[in-house]
DSSP file (Angstrom, degrees, kcal/mol; ACC not computed):
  #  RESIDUE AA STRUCTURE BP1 BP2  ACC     N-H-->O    O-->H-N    N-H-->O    O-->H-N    TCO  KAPPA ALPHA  PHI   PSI    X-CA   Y-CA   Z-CA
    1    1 A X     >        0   0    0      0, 0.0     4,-2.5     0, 0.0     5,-0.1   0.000 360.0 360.0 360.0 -31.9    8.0  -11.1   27.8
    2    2 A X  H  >  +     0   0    0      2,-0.2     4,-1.6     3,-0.2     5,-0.1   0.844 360.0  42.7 -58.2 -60.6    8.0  -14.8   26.5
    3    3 A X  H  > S+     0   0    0      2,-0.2     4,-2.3     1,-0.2     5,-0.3   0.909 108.6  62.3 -80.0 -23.5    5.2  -16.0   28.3
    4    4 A X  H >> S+     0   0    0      1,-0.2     4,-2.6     2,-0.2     3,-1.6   0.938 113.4  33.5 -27.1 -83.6    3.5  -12.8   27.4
    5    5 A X  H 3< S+     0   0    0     -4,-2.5     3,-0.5     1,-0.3    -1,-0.2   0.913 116.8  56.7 -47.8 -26.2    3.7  -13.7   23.5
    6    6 A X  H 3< S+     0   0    0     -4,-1.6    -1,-0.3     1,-0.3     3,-0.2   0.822 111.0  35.1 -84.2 -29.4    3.3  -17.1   24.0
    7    7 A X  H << S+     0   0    0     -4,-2.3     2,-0.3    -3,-1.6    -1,-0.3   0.557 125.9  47.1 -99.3   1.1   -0.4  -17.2   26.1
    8    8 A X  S  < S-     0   0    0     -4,-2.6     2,-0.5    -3,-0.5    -1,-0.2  -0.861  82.7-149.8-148.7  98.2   -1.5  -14.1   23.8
    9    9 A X        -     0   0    0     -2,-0.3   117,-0.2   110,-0.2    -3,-0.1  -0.550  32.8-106.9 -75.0 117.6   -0.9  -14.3   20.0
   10   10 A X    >>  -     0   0    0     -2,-0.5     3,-0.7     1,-0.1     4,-0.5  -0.005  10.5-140.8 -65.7 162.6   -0.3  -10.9   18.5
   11   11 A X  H 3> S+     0   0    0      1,-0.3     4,-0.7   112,-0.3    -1,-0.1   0.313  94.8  83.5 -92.3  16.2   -3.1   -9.2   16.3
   12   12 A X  H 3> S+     0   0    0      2,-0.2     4,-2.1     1,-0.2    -1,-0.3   0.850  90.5  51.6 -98.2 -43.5   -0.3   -7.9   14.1
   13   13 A X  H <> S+     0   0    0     -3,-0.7     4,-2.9     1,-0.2    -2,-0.2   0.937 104.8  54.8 -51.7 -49.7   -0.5  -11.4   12.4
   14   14 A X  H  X S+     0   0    0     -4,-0.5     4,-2.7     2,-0.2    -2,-0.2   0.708 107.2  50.3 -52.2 -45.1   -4.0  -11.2   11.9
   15   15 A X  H  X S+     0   0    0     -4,-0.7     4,-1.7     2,-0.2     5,-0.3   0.980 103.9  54.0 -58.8 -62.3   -3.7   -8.1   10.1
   16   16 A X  H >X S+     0   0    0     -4,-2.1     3,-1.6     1,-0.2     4,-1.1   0.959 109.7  53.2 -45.6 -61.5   -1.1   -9.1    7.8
   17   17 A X  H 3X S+     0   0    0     -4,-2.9     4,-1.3    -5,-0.2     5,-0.5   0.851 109.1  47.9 -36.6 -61.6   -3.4  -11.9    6.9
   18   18 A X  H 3< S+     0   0    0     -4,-2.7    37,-0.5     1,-0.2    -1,-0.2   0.655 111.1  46.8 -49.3 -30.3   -6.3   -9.5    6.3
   19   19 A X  H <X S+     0   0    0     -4,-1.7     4,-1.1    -3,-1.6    -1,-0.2   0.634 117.9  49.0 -85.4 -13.3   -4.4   -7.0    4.0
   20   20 A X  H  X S+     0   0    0     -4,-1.1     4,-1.5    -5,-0.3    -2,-0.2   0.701 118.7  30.2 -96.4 -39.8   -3.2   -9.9    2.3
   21   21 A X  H  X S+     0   0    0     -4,-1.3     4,-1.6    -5,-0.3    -3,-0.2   0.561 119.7  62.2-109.9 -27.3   -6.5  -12.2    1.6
   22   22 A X  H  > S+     0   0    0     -5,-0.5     4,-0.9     2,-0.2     3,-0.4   0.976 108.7  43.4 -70.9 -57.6   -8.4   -8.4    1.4
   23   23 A X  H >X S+     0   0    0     -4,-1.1     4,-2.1     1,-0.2     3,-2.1   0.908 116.3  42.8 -10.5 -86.9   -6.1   -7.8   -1.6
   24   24 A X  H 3X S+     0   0    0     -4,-1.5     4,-2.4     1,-0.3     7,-0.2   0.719 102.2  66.9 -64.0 -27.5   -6.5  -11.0   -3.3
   25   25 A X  H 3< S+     0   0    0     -4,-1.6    -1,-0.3    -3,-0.4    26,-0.2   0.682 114.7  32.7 -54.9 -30.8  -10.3  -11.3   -2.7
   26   26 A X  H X< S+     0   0    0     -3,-2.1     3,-1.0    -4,-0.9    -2,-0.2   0.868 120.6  46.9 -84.9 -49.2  -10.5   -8.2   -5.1
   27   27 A X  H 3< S+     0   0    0     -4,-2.1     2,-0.4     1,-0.2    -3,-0.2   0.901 129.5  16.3 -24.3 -71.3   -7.9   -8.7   -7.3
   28   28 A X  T >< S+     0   0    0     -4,-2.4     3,-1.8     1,-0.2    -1,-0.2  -0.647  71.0 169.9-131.5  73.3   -8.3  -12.3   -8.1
   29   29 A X  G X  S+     0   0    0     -3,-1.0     3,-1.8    -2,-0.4     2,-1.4   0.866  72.1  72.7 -39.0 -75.9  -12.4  -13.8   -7.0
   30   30 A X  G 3  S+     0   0    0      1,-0.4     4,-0.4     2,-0.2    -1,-0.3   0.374  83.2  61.0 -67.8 -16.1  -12.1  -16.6   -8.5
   31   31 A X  G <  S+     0   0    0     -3,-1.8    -1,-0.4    -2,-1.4    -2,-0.1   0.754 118.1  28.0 -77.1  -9.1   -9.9  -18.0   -6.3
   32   32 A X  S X  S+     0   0    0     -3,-1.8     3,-1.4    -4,-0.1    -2,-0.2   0.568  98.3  86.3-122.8 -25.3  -12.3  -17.7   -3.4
   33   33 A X  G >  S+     0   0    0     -4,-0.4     3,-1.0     1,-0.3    -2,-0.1   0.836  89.7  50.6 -26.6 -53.9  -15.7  -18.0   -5.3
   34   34 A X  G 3  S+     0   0    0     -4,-0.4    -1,-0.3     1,-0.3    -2,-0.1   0.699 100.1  63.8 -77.0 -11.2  -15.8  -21.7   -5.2
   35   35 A X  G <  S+     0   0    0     -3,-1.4     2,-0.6     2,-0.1    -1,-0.3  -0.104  75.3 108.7 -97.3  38.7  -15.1  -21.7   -1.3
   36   36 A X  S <  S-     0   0    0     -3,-1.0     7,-0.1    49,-0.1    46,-0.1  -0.953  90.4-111.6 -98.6 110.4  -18.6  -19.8   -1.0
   37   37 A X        -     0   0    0     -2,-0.6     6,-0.1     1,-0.1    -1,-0.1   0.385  34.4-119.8 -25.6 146.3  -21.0  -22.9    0.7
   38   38 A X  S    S+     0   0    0      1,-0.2    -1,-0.1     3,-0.0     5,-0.1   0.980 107.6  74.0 -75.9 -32.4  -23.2  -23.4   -2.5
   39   39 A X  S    S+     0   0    0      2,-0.1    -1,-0.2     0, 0.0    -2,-0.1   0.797  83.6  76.6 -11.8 -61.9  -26.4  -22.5   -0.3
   40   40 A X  S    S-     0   0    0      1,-0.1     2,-0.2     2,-0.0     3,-0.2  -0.206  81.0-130.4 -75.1 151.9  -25.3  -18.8   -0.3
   41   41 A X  S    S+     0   0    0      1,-0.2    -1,-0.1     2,-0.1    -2,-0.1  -0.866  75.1  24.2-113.6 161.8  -26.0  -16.7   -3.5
   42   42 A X     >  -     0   0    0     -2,-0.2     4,-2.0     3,-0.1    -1,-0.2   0.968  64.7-173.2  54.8  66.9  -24.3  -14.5   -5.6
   43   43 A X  H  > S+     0   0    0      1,-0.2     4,-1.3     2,-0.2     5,-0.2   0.917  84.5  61.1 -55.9 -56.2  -20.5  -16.0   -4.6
   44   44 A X  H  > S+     0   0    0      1,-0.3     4,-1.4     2,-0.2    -1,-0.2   0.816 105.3  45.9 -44.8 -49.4  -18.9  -13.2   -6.7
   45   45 A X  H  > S+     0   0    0      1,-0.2     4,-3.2     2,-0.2     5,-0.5   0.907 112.9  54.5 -51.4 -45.6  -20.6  -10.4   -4.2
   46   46 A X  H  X S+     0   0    0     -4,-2.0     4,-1.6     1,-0.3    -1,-0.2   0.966 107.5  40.0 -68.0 -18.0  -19.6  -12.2   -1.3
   47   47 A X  H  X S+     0   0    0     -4,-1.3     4,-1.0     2,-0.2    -1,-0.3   0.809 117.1  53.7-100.8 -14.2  -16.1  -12.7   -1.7
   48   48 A X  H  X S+     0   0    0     -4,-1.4     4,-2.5    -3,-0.3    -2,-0.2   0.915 115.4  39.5 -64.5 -51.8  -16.1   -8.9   -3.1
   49   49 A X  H  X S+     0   0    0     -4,-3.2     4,-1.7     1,-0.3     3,-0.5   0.908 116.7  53.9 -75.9 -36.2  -18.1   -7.6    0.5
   50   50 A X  H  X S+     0   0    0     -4,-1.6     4,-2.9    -5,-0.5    -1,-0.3   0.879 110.2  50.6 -81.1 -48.7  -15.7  -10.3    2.6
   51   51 A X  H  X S+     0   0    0     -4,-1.0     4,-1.6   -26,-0.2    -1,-0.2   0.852 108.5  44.6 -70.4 -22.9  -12.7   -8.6    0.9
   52   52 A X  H  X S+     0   0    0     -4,-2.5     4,-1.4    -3,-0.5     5,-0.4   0.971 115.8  50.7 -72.4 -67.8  -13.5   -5.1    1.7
   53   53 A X  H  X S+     0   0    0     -4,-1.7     4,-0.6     1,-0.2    -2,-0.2   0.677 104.6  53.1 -35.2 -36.9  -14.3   -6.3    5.3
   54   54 A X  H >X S+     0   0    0     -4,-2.9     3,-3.2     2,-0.1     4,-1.7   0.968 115.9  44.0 -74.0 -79.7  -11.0   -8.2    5.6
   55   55 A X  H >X S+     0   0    0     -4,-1.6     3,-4.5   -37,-0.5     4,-2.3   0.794 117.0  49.9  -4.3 -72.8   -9.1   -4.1    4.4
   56   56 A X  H 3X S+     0   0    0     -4,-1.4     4,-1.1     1,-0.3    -1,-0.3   0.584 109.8  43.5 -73.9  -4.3  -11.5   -2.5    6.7
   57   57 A X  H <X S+     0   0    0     -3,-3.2     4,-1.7    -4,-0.6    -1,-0.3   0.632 108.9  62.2 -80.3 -19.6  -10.7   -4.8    9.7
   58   58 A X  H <X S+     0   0    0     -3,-4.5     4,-1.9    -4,-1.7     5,-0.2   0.993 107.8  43.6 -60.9 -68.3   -7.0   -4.3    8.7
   59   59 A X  H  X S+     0   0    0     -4,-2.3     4,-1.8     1,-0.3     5,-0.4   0.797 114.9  49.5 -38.4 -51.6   -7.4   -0.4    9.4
   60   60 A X  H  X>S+     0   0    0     -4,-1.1     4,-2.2     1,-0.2     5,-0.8   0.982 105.3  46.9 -59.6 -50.4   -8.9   -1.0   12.0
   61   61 A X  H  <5S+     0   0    0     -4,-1.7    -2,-0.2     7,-0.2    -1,-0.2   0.922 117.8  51.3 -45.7 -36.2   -6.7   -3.5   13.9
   62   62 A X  H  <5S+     0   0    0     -4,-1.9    -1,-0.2     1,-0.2    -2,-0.2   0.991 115.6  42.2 -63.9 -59.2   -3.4   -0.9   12.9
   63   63 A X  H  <5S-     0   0    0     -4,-1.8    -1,-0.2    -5,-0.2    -2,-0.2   0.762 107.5-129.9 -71.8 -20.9   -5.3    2.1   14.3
   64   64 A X  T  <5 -     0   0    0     -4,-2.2    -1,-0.2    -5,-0.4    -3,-0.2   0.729  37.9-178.1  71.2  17.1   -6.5    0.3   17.3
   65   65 A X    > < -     0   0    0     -5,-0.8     3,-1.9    -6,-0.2     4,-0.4  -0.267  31.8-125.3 -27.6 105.8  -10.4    1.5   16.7
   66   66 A X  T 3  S+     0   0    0      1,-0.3    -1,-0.1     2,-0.2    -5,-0.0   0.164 105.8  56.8 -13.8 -18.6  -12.2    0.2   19.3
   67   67 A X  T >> S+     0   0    0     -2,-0.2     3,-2.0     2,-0.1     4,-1.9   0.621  87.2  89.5-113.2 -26.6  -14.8   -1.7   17.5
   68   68 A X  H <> S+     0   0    0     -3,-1.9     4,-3.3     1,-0.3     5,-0.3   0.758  82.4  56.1 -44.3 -46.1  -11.8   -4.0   15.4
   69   69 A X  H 34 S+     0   0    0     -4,-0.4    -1,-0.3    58,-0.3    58,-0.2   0.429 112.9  42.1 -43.1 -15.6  -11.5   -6.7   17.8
   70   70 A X  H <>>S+     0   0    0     -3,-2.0     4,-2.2     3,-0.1     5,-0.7   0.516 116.7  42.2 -57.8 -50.5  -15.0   -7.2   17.5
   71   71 A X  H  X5S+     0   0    0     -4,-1.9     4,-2.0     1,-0.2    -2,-0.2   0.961 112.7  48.1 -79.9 -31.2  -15.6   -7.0   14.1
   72   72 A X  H  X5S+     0   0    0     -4,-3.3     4,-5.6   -15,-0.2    -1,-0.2   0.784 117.3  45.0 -85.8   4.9  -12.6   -8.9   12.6
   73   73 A X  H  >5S+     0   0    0     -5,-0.3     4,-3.5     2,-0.2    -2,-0.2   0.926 119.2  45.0 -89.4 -47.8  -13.3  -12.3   15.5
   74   74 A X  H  <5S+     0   0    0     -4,-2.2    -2,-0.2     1,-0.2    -1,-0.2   0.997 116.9  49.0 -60.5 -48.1  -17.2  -11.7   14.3
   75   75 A X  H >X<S+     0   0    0     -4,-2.0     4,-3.2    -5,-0.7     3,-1.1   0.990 111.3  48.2 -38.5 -65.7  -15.4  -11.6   10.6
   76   76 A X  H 3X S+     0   0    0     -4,-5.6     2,-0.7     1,-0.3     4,-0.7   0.960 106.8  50.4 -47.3 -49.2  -13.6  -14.5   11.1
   77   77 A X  H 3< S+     0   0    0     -4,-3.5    -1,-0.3     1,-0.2    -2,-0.1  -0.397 110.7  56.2 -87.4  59.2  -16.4  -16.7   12.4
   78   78 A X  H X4 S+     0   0    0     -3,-1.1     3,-1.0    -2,-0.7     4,-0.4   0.165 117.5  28.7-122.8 -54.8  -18.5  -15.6    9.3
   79   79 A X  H 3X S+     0   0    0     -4,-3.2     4,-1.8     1,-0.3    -2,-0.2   0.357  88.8  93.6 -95.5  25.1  -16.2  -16.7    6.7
   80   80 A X  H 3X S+     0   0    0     -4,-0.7     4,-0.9     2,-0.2    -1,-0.3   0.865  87.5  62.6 -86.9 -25.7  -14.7  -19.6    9.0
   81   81 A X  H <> S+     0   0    0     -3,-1.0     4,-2.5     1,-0.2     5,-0.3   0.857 102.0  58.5 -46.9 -36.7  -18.1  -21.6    6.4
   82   82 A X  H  > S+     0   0    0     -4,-0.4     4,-1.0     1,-0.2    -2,-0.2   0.963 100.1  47.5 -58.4 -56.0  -15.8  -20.6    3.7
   83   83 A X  H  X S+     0   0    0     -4,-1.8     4,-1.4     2,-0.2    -1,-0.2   0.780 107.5  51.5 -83.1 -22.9  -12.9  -22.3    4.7
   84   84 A X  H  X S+     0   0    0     -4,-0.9     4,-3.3     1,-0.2    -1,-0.2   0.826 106.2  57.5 -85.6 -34.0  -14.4  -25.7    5.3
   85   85 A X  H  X S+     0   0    0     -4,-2.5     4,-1.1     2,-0.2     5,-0.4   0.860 108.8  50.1 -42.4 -22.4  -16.0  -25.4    1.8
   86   86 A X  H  X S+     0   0    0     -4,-1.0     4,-1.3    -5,-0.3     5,-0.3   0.939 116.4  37.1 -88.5 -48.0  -12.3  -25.0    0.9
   87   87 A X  H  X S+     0   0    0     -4,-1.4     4,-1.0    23,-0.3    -2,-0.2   0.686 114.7  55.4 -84.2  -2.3  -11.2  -28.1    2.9
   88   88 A X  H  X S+     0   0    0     -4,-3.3     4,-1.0     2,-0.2    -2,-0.2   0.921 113.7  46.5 -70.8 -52.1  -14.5  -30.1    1.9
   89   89 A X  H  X S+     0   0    0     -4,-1.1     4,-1.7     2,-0.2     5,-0.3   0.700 112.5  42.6 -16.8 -62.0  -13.5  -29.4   -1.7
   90   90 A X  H >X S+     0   0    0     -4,-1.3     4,-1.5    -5,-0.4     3,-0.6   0.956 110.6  53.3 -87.0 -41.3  -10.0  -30.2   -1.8
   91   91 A X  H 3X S+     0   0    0     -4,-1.0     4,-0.9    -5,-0.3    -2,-0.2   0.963 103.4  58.4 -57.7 -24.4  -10.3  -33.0    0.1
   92   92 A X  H 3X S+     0   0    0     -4,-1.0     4,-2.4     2,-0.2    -2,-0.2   0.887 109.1  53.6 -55.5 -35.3  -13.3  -34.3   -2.7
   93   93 A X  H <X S+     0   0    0     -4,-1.7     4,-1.2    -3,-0.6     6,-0.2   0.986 111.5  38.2 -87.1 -44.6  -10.3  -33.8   -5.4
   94   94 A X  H  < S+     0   0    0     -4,-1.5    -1,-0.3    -5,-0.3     5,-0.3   0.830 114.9  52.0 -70.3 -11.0   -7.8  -36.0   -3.8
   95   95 A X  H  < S+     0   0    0     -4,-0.9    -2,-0.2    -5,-0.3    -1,-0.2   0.820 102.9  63.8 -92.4 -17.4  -10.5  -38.5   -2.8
   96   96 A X  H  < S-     0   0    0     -4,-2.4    -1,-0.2     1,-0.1    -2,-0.2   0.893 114.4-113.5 -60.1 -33.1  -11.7  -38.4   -7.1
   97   97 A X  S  < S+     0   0    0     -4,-1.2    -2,-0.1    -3,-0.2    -1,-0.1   0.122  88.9  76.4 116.0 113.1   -8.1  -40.0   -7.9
   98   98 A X        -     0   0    0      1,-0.2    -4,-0.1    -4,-0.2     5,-0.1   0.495  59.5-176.5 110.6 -22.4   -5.3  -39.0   -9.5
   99   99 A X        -     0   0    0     -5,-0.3    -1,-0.2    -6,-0.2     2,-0.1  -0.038  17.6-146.6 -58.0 128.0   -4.2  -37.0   -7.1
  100  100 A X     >  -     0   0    0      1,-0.1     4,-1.6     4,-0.0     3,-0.2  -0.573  41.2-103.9 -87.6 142.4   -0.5  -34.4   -7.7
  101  101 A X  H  > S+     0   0    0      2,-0.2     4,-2.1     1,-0.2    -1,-0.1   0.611 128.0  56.4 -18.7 -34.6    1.6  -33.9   -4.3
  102  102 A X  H  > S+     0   0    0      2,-0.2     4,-3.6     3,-0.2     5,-0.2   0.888  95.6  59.8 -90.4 -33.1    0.1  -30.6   -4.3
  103  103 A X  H  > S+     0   0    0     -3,-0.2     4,-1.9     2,-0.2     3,-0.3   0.996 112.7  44.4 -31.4 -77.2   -3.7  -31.9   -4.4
  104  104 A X  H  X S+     0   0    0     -4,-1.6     4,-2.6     2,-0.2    -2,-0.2   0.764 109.2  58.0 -40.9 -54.9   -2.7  -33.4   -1.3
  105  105 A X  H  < S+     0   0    0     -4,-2.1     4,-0.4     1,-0.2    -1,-0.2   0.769 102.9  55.2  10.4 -85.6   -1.0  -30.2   -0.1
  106  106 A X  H  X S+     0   0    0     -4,-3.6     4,-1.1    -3,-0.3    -2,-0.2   0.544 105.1  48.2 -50.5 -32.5   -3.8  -28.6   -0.4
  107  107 A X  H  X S+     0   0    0     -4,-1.9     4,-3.3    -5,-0.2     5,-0.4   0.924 107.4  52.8 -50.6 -79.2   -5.8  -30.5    1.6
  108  108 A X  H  < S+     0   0    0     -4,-2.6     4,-0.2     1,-0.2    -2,-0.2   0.573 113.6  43.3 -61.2   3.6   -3.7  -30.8    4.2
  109  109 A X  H >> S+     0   0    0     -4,-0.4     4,-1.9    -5,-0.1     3,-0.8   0.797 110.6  55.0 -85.7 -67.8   -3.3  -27.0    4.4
  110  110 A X  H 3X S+     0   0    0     -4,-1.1     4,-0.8     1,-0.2   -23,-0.3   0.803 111.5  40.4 -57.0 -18.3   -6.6  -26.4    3.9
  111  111 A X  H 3X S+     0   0    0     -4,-3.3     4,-0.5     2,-0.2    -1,-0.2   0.774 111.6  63.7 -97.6 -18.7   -7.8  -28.8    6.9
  112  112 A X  H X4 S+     0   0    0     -3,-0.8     3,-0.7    -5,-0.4     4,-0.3   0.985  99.3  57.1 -51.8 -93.3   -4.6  -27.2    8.9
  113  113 A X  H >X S+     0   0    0     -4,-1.9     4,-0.8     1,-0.2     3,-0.7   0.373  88.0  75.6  16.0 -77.5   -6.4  -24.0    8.6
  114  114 A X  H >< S+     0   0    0     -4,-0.8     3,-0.6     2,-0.3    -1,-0.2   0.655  99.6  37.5  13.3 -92.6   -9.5  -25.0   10.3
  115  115 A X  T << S+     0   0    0     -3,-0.7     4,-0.3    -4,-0.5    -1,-0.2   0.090  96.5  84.5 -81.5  11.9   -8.5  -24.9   13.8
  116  116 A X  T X> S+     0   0    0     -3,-0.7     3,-1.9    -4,-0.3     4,-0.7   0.902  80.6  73.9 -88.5 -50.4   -6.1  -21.6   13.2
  117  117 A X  H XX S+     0   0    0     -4,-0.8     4,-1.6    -3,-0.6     3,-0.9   0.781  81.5  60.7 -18.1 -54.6   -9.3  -19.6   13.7
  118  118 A X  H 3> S+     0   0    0      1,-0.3     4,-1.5     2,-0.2     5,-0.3   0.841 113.6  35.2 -64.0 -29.8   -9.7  -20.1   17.4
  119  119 A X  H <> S+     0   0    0     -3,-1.9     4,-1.0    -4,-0.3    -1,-0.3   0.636 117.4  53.2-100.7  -2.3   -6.0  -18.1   18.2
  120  120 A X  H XX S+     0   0    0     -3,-0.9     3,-0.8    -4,-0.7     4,-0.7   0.884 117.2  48.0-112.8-101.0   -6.7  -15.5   15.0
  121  121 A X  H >X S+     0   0    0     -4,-1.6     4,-1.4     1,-0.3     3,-1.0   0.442 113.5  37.8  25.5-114.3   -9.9  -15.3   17.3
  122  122 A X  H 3X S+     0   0    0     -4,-1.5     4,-0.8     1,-0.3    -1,-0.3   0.778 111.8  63.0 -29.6 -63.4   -8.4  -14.9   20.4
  123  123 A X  H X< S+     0   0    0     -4,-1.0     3,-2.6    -3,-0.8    -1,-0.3   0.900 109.7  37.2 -24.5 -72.2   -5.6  -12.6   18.9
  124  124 A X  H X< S+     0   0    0     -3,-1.0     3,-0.9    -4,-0.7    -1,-0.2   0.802 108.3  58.0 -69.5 -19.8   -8.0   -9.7   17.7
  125  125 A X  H 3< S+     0   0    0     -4,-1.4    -1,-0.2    -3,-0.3    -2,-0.2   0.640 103.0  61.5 -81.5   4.6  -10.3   -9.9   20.4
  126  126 A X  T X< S+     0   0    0     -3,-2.6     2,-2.1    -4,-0.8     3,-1.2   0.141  76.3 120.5 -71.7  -0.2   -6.7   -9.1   22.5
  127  127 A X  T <  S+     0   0    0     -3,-0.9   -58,-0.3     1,-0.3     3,-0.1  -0.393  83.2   2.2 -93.6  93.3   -6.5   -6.1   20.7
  128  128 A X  T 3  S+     0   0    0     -2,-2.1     2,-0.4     1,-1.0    -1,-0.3   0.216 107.9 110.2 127.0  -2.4   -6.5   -2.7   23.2
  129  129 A X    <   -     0   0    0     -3,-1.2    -1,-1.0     0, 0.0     2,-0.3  -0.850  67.3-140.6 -86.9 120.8   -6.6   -5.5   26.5
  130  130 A X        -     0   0    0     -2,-0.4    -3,-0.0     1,-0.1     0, 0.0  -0.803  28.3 -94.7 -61.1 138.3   -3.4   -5.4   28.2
  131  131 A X        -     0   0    0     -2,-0.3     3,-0.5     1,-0.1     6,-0.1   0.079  24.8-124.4 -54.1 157.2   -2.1   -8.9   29.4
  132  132 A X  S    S+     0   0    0      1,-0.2    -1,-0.1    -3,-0.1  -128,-0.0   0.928 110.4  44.2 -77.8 -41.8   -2.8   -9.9   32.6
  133  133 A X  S    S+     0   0    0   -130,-0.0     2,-0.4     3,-0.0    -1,-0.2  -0.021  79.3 139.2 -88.5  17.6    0.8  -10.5   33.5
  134  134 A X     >  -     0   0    0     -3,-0.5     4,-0.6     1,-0.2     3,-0.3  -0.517  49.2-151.2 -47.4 108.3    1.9   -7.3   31.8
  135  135 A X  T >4 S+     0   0    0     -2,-0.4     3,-3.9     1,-0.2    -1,-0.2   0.989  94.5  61.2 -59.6 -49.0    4.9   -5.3   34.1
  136  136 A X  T 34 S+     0   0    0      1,-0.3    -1,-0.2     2,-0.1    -3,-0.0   0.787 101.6  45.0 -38.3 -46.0    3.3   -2.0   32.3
  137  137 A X  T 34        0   0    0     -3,-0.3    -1,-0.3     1,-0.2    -2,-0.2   0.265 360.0 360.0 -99.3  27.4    0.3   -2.2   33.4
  138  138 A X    <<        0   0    0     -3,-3.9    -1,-0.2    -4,-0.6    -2,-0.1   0.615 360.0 360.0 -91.5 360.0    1.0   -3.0   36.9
């Protein structure tokens, strides 16, 4: 049961995440507006349609829909541009000067982040796969 959780991260995390950042993406844009790449247009839209997408991946991943594991790892690697704008950005503020303990923080979170895709990844696309080394399904 140990090496179970341990080679296979559950998608239950991934969820949490989603209802959590789906939430706050309507509630309160402006906290995710500026982590839209400046390229893209209309920020506000995007971080609105990203937040419904993060909800509707939630549902799915609880309900075990067949297409969520697909949609929230394609989900991820869509807004995963988002999230280095976030650490490109905060690292620009500590590098301006000045910089609070939480500036710094914030960095280092944000660059933390990063490489948390690949097992959030891996997680949802686990989701309706039994483990290989599962007793159930032997």
């Amino acid at each position: 049961m140990l090496r179970h959780r341990l080679t296979r991260p559950s998608p239950r995390l991934v969820t949490g995440a989603f209802l959590v950042s789906g939430v706050t993406h309507l509630v309160r844009p402006s906290v995710f507006t500026s982590a839209v790449p400046p390229v893209l247009p209309r920020p506000r839209e995007i971080v609105y349609l990203s937040g419904v997408a993060e909800l509707v991946c939630a549902v799915g991943l609880l309900t075990k829909a067949h297409w969520a594991g697909p949609a929230s790892a394609a989900l991820l690697v869509g807004v995963w541009p988002g999230n280095l704008q976030m650490a490109l950005d905060a690292t620009s503020r500590v590098r301006q000067g000045g910089a609070q303990p939480r500036d710094l923080a914030l960095a280092a979170l944000a660059w933390a982040r990063m490489p948390l895709q690949v097992p959030m990844i891996r997680a949802v696309l686990s989701t309706g796969r039994p483990a290989v080394d599962d007793p159930e399904t032997s």
